[in-house]
Backbone bond lengths (Angstrom), bond angles and torsions (degrees), N, CA, C in turn:
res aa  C-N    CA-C-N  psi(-1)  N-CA   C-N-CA  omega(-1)  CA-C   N-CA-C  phi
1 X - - - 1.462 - - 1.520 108.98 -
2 X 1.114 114.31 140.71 1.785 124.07 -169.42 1.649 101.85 -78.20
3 X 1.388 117.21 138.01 0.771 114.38 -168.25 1.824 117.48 -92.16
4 X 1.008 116.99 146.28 1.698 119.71 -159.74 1.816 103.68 -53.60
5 X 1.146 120.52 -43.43 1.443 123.71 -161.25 1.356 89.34 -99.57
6 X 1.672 111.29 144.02 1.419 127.77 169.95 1.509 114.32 -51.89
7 X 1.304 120.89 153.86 1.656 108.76 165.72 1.664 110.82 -113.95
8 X 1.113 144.83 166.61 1.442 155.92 151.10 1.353 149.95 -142.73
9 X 0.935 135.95 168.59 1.149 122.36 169.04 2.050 124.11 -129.24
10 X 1.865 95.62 113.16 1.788 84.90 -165.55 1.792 92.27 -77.57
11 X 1.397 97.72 164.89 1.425 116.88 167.09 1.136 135.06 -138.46
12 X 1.717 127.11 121.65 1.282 121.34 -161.95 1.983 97.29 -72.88
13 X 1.203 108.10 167.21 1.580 111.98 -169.15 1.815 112.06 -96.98
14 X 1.692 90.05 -61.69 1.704 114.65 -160.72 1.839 96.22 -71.98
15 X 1.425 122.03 100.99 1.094 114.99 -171.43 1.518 130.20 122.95
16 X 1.508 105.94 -44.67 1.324 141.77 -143.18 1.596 91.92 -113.01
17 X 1.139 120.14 -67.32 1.768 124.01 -146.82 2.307 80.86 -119.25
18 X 1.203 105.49 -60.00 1.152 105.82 -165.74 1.784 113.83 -116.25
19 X 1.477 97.39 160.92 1.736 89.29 -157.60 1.709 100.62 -102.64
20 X 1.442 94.00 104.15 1.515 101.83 -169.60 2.034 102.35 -116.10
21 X 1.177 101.56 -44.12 1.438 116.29 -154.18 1.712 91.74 -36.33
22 X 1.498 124.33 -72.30 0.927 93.10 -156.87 2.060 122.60 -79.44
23 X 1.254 116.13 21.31 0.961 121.04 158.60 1.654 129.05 -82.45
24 X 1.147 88.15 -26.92 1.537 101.39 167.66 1.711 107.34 -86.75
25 X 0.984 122.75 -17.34 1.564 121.12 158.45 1.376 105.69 -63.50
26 X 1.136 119.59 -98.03 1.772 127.93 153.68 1.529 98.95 16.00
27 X 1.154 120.32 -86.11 1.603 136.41 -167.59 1.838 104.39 -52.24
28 X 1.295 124.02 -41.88 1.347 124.07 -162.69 1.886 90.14 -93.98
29 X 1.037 128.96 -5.45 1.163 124.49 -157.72 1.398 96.79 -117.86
30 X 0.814 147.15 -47.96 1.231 138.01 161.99 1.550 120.76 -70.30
31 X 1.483 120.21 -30.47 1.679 98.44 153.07 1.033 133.52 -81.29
32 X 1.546 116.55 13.14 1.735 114.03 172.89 1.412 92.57 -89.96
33 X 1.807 119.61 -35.45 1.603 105.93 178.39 1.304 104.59 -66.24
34 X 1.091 142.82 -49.23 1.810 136.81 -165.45 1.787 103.13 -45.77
35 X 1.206 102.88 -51.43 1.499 115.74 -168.18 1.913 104.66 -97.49
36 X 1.404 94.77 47.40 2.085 111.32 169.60 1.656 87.51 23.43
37 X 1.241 122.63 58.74 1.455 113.00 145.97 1.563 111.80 -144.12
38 X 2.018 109.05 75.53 1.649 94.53 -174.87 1.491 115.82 -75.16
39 X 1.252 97.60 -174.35 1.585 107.67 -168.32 1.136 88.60 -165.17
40 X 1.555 102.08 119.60 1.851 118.76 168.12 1.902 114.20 -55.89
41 X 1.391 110.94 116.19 1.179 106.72 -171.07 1.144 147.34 -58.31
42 X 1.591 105.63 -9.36 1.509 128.29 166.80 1.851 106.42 -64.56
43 X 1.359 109.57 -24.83 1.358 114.82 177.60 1.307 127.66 -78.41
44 X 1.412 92.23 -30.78 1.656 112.90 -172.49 1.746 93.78 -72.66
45 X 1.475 133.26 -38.44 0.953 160.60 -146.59 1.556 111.14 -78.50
46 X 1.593 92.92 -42.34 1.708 93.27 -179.41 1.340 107.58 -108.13
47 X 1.339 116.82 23.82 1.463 116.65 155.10 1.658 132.39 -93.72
48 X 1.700 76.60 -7.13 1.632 78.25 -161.89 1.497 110.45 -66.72
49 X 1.342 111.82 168.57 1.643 90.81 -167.78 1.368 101.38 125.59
50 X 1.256 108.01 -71.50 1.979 118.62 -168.33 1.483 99.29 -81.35
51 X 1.620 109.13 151.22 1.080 100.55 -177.55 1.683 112.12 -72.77
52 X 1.446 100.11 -170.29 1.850 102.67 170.76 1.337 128.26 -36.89
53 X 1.602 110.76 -50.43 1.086 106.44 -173.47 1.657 117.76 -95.86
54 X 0.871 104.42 7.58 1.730 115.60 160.01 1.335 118.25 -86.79
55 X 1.351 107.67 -48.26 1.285 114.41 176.69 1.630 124.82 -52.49
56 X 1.435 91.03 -29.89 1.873 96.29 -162.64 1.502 83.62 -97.54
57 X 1.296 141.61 -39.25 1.650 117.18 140.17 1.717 127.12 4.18
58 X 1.396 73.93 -85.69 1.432 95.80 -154.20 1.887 92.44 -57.01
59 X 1.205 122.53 -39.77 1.539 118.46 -175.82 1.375 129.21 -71.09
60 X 1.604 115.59 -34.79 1.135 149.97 -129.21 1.466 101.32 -120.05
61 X 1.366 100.14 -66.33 1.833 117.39 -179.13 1.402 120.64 112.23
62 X 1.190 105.43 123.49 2.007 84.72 -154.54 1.202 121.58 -89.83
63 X 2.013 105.12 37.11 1.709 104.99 167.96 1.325 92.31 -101.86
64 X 1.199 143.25 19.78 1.738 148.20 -167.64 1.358 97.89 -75.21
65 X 1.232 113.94 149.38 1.360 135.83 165.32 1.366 113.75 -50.92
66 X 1.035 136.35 91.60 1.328 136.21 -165.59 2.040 119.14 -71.69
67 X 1.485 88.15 -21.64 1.798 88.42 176.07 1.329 122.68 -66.29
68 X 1.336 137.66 42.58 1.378 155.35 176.36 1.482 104.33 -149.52
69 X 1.065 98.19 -8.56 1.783 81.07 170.27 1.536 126.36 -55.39
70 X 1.582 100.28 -48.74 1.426 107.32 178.99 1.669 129.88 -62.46
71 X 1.364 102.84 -1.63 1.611 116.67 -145.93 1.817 81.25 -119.31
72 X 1.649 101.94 -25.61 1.926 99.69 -174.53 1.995 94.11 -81.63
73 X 1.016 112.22 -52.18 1.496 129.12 -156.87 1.881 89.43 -59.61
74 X 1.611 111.28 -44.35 1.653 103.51 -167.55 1.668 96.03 -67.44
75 X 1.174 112.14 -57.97 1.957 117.18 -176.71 1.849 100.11 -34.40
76 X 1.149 98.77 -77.27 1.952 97.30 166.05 1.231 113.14 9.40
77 X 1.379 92.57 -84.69 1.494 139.34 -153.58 2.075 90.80 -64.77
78 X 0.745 94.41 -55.17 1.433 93.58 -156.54 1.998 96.43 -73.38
79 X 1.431 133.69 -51.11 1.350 113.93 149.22 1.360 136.16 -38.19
80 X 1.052 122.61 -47.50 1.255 141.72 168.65 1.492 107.29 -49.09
81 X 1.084 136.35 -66.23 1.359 134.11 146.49 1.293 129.74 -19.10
82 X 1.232 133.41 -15.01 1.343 157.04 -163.01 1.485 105.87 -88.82
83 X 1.418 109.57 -37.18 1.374 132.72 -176.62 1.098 132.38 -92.61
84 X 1.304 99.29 -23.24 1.697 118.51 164.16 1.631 126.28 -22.61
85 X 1.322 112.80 -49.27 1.262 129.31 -152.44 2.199 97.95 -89.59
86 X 1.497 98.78 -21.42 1.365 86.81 -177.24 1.942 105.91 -133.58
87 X 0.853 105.92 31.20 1.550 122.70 145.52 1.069 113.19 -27.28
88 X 1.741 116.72 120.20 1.809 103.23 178.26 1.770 84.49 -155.40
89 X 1.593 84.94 141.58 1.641 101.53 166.58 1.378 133.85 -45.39
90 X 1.111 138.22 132.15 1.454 139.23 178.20 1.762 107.78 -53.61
91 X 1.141 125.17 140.73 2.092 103.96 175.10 1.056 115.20 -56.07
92 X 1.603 108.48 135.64 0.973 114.13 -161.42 1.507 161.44 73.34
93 X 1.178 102.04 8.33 1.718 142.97 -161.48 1.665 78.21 -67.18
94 X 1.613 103.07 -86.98 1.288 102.01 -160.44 1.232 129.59 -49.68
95 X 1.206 123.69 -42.71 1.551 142.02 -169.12 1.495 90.15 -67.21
96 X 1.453 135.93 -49.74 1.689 131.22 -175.49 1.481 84.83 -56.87
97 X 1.165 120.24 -74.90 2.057 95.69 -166.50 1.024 140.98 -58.19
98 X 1.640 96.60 -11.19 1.409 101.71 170.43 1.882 111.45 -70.83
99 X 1.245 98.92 -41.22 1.450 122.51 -154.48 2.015 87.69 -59.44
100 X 0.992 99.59 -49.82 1.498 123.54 -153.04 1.858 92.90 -64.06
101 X 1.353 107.77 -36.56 1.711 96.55 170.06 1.085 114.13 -100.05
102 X 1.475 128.14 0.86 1.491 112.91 163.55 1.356 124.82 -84.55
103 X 1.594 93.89 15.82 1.552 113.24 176.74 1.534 133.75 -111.67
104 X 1.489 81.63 11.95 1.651 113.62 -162.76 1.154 120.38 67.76
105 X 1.283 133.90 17.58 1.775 130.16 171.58 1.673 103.47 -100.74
106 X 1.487 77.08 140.90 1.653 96.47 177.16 1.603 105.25 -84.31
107 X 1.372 99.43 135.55 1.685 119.73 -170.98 1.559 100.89 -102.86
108 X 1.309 101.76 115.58 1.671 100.54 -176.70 1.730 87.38 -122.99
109 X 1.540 103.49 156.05 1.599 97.87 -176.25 1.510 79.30 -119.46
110 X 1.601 124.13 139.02 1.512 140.92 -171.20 1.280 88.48 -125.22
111 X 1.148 133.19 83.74 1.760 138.56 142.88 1.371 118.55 -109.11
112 X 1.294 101.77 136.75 1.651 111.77 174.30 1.499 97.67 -94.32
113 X 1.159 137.06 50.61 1.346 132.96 136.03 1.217 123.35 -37.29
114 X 1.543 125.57 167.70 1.173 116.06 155.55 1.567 120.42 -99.88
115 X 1.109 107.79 144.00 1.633 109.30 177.82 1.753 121.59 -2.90
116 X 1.212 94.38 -69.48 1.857 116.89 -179.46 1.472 104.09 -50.38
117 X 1.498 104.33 -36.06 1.596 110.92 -156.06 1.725 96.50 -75.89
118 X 1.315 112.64 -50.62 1.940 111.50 179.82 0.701 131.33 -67.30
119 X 1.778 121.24 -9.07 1.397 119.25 162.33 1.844 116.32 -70.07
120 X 1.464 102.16 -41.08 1.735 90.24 156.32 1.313 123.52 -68.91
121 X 1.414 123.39 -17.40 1.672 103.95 -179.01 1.082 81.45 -94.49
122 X 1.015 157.12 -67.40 1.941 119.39 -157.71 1.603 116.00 -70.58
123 X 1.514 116.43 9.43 1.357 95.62 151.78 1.316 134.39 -73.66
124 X 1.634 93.68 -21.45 1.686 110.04 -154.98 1.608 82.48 -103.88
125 X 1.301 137.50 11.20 0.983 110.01 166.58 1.899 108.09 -107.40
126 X 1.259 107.41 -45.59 1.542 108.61 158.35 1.572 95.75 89.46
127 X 1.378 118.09 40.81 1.369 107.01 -175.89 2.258 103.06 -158.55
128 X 1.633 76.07 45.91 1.612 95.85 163.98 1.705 119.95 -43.19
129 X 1.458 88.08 -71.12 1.732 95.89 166.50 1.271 136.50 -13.80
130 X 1.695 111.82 -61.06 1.404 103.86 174.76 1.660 112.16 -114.85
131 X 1.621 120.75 40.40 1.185 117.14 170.41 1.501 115.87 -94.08
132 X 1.065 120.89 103.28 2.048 120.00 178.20 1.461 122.25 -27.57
133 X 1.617 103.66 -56.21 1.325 147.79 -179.53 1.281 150.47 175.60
134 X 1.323 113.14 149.26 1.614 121.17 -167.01 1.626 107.72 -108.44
135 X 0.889 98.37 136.82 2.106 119.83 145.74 1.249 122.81 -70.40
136 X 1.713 110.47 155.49 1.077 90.36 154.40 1.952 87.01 -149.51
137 X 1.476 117.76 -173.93 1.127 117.89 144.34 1.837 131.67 14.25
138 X 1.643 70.95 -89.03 2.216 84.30 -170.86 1.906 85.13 -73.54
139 X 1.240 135.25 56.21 1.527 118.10 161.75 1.375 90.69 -124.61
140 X 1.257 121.66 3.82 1.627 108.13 -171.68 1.472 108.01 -169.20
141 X 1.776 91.75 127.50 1.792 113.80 -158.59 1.551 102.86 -54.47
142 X 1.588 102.47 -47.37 1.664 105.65 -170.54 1.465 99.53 -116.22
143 X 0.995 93.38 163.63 2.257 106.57 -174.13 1.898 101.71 -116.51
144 X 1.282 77.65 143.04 2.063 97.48 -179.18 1.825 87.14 -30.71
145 X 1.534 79.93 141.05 1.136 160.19 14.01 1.340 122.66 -88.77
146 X 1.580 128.97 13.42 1.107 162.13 -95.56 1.694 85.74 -152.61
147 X 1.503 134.19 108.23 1.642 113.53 168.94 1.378 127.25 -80.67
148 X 1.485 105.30 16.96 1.741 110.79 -177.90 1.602 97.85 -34.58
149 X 1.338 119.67 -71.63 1.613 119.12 -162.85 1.249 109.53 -53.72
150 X 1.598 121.17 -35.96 1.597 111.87 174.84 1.524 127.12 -69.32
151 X 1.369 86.96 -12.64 2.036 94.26 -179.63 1.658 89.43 -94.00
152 X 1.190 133.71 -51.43 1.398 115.59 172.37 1.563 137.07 -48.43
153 X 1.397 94.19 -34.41 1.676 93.79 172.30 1.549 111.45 -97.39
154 X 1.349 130.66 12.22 1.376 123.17 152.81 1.839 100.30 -99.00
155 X 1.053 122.79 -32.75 1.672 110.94 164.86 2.025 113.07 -62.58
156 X 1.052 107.52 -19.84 1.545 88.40 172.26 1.478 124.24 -107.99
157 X 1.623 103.29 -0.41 1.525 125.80 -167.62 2.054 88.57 -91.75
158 X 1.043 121.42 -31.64 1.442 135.54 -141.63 1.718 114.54 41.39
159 X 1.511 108.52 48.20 1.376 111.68 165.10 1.574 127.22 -94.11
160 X 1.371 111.75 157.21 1.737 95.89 -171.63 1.434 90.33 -100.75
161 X 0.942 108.16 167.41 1.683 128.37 -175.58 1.714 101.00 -56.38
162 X 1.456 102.94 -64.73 1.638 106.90 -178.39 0.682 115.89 -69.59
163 X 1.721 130.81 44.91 1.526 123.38 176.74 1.872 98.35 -157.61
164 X 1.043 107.70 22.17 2.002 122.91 177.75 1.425 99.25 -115.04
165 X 1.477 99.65 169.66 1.308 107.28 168.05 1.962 89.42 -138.84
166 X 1.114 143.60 139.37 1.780 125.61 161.95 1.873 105.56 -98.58
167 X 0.849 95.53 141.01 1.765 126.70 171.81 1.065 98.29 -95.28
168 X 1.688 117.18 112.57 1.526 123.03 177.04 1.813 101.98 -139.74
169 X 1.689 111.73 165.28 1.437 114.39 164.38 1.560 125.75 -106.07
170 X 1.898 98.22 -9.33 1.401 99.25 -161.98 1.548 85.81 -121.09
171 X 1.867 82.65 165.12 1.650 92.51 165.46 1.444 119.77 -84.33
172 X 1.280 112.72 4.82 1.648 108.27 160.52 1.522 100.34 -96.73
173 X 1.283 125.44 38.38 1.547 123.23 147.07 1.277 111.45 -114.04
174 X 0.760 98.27 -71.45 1.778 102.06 175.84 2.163 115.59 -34.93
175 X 1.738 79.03 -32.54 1.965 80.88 170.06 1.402 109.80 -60.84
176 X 1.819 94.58 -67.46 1.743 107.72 -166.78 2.017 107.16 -32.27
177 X 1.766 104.76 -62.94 1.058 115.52 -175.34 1.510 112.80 -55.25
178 X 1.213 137.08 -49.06 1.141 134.46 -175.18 1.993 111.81 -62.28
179 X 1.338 95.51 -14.30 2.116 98.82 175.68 1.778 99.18 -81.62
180 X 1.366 111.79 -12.32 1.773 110.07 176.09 1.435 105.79 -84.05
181 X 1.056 128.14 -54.70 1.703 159.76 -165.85 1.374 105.05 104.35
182 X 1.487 118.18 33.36 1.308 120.59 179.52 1.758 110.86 -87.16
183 X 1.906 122.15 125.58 1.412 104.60 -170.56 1.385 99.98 -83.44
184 X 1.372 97.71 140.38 1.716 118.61 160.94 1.195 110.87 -85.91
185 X 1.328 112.23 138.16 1.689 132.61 169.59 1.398 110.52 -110.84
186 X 1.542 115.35 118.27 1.773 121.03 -170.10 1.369 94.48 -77.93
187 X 1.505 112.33 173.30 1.430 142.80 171.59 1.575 91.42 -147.13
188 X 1.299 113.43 143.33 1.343 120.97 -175.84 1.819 100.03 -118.93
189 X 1.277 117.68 2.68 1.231 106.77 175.10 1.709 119.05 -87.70
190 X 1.190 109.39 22.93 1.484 122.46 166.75 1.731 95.37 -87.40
191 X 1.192 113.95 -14.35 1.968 97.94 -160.26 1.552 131.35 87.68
192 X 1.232 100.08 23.13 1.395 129.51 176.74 1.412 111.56 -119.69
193 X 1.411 100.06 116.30 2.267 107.80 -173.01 1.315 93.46 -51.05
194 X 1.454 105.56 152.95 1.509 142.37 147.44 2.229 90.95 -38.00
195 X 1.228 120.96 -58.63 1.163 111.49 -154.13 1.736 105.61 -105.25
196 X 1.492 123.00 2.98 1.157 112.99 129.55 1.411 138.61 -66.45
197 X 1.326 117.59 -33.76 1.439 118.43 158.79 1.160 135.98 -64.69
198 X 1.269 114.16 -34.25 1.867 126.95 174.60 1.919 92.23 -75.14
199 X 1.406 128.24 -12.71 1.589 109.24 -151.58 1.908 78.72 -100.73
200 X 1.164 103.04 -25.10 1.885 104.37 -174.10 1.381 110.21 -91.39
201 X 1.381 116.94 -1.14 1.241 113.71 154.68 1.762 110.26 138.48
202 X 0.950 98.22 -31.78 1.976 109.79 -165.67 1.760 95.42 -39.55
203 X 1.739 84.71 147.03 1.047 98.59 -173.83 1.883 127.84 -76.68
204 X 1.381 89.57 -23.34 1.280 110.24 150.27 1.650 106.15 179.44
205 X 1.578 106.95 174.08 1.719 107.93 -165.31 1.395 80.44 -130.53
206 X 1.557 81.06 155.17 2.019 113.69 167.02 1.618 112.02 -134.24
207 X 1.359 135.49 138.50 1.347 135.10 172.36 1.384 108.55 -42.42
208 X 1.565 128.92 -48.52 1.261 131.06 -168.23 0.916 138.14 -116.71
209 X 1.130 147.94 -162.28 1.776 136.61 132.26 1.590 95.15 -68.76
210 X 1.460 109.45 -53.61 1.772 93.86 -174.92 1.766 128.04 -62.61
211 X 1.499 98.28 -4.98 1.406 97.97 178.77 1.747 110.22 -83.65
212 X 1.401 94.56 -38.72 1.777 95.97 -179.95 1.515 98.32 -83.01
213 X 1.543 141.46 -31.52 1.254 115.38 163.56 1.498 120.77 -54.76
214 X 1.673 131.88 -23.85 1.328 123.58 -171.95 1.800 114.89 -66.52
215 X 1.715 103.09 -30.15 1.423 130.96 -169.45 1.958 114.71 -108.41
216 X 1.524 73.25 18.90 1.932 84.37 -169.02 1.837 123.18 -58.03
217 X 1.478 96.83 -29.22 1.704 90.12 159.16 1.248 132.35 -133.82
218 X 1.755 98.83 46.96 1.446 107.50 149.46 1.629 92.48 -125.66
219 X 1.105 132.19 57.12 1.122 126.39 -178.21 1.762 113.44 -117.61
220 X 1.057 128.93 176.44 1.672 115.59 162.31 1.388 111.26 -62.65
221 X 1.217 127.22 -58.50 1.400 149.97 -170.18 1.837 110.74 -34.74
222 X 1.308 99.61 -30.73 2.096 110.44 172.74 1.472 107.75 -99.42
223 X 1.577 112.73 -15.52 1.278 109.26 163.48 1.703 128.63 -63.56
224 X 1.301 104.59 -19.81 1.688 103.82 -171.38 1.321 102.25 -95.01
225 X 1.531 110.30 36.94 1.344 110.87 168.84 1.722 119.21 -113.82
């Protein structure tokens, strides 16, 4: 018997669906050098994940002078942009969302991007059709580790918590999700170990989207149905 409440699955993007992380390293790493504040890039690297203002936290120190923040986040922004034009899906990105609603789960994409930023990842993902709904940024006050974006994309998905599974690369996914009791499933093709993700909680990890699409219904991900 079908069960009364919808099921789905949210998905983080930058990392996750499309291969951004280390461009967005690249991008944060060279505007902390422009603006005489470097940061060894392996560092810049394991932040990625949190939004801006966590991030420049987590690098920075959060008794820092904060009036350069805005001037670090535009430099970002404006490399980062650079990349726009050749954006490409992780293997298998698309075909998992496709796969994932021909299974009856609603595909919500949960990124704290910014606005500007998801109109290139859903180009490069090319799989409008069966997405429910997206996030972005302005949907959520505070950024991972923080679940603002996960309570937003089950408020616009109309999914209940106990009925998702989230697809993440970082361990500020598996955090955010684990403050819902929602299970996270790792992807390690962000650059995050198989055993950093299982140690932060995930319910289990796959190298890809194409690795958890190969194992897609014995996986958690057909369970939140």
């Amino acid at each position: 018997m079908p069960h009364e409440n919808p099921a789905g699955v949210l998905f983080d993007v930058d990392g996750t669906l499309v291969d951004t992380t280390y461009l967005h390293t690249v991008s944060w790493w060279e505007a902390l050098r422009q603006n005489e504040q470097p940061v060894p890039m392996a560092s810049v690297h394991r932040a990625i994940g949190m939004g801006s203002d966590k991030l420049l936290d987590h690098l920075l120190g959060p008794e820092r002078d904060r009036d350069g923040d805005a001037k670090l986040r535009d430099a970002h922004d404006t490399l980062y942009a650079e990349y726009w034009d050749r954006l490409v899906p992780l293997p298998g990105a698309t075909d998992l969302l496709r796969a994932c609603a021909e299974r009856g789960l609603r595909v919500v994409l949960a990124t704290s991007a910014a606005e500007h930023e998801v109109t290139a990842l859903r180009r490069a993902l090319d799989a409008d059709d069966v997405i429910d709904a997206v996030t972005s940024s302005a949907d959520a006050t505070e950024s991972k580790p923080a679940p603002d974006i996960l309570v937003a994309a089950l408020d616009q998905s109309g999914l209940p918590a106990e009925r998702v599974v989230f697809v993440g690369d970082s361990v500020w996914d598996v955090a955010a999700a684990g403050k819902l009791d929602i299970p996270c499933v790792g992807l390690t093709c962000g650059g995050t170990s198989r055993g950093e993700l299982a140690g932060a909680g995930a319910v289990a990890v796959y190298d890809d989207p194409a690795a958890l699409l190969a194992v897609l219904d014995d996986s958690p991900v057909t369970g939140a149905r």
